[in-house]
C-alpha positions in Angstrom: 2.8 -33.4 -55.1 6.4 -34.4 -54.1 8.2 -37.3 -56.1 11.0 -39.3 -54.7 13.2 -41.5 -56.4 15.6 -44.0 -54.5 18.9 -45.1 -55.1 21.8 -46.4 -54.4 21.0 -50.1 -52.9 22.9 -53.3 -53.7 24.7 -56.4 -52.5 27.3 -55.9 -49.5 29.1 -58.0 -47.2 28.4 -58.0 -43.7 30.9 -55.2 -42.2 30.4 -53.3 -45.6 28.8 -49.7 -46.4 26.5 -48.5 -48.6 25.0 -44.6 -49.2 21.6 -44.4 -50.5 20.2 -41.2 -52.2 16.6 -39.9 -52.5 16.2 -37.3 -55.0 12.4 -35.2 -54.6 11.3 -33.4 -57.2 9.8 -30.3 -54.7 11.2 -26.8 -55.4 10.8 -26.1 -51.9 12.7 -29.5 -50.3 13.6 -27.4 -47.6 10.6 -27.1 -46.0 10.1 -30.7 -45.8 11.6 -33.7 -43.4 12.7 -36.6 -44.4 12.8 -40.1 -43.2 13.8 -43.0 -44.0 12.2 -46.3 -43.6 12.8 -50.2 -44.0 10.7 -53.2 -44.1 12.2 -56.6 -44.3 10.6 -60.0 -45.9 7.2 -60.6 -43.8 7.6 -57.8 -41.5 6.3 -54.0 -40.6 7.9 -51.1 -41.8 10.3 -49.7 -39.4 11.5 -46.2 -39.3 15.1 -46.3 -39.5 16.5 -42.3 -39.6 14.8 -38.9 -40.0 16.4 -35.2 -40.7 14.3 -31.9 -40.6 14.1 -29.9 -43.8 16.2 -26.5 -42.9 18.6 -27.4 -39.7 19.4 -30.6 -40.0 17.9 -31.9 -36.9 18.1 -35.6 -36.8 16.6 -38.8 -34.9 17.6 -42.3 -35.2 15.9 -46.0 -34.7 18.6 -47.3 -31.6 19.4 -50.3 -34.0 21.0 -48.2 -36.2 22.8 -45.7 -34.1 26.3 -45.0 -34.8 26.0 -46.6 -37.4 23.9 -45.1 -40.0 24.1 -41.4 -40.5 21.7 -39.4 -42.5 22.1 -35.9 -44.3 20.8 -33.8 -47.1 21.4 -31.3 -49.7 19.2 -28.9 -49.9 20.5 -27.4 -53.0 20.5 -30.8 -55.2 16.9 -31.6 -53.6 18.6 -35.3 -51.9 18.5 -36.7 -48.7 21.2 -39.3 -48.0 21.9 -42.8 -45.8 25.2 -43.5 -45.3 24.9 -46.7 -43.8 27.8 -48.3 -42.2 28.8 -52.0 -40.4 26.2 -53.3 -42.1 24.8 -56.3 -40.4 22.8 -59.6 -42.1 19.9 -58.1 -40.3 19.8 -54.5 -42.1 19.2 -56.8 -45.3 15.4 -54.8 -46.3 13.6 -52.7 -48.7 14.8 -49.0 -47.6 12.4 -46.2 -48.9 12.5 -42.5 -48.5 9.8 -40.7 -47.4 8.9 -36.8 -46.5 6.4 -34.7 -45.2 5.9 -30.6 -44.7 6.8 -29.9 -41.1 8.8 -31.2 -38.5 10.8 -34.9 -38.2 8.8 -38.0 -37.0 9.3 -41.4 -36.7 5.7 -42.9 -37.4 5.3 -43.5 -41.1 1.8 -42.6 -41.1 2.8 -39.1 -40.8 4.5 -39.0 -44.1 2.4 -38.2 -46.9 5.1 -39.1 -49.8 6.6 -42.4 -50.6 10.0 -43.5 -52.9 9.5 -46.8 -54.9 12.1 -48.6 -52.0 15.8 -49.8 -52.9 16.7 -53.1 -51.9 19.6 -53.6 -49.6 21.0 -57.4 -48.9 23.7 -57.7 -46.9 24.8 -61.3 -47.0 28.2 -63.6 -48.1 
């Protein structure tokens, strides 16, 4: 069983950054992906970023390309989101997930979930 914990969300203006951690509670986090998710008032969750468990391999949603960048450390057990421009429409609950194996952008192929951090990006 893998616990992940969320942080890092908040109130930014539009142009702003913000860098959201997910710390998992696995011994062996590198042996699973990571992704990142967000889902927004009355809509689906979207996949936003994903980054393998030992090489770093990465894929992004096109919305937040160049953009957004994620990373991890494997040796604190985090994954990060260093999200950048933020735009009005990035405002969401952002939630880590992972699962053993290989990156994918389809949440149903995660099998463990953060709580979510909310991000608002407003004036």
């Amino acid at each position: 069983q893998v616990q992940l914990v969320e942080s890092g969300g908040g109130l930014v203006q539009p142009g702003g950054s913000l860098k959201l951690s997910c710390a998992a509670s696995t011994g062996f986090f590198n042996t699973y992906a990571v992704g990142w998710f967000r889902q927004a008032p009355g809509k689906e969750r979207d996949f936003v970023a994903a980054i393998s468990g030992t090489y770093g391999f990465t894929a992004y949603a096109d919305s937040v390309k160049g953009r957004f960048t994620i990373s991890r450390d494997n040796a604190k057990n985090t994954a990060y989101l260093q999200m950048n421009s933020l735009k009005p429409e990035d405002t969401a609950v952002y939630y880590c997930a992972a699962r053993f194996g290989p990156i994918r952008s389809n949440l149903k192929d995660y099998d463990y979930w953060g709580q979510g951090t909310q991000v608002t990006v407003s004036l």
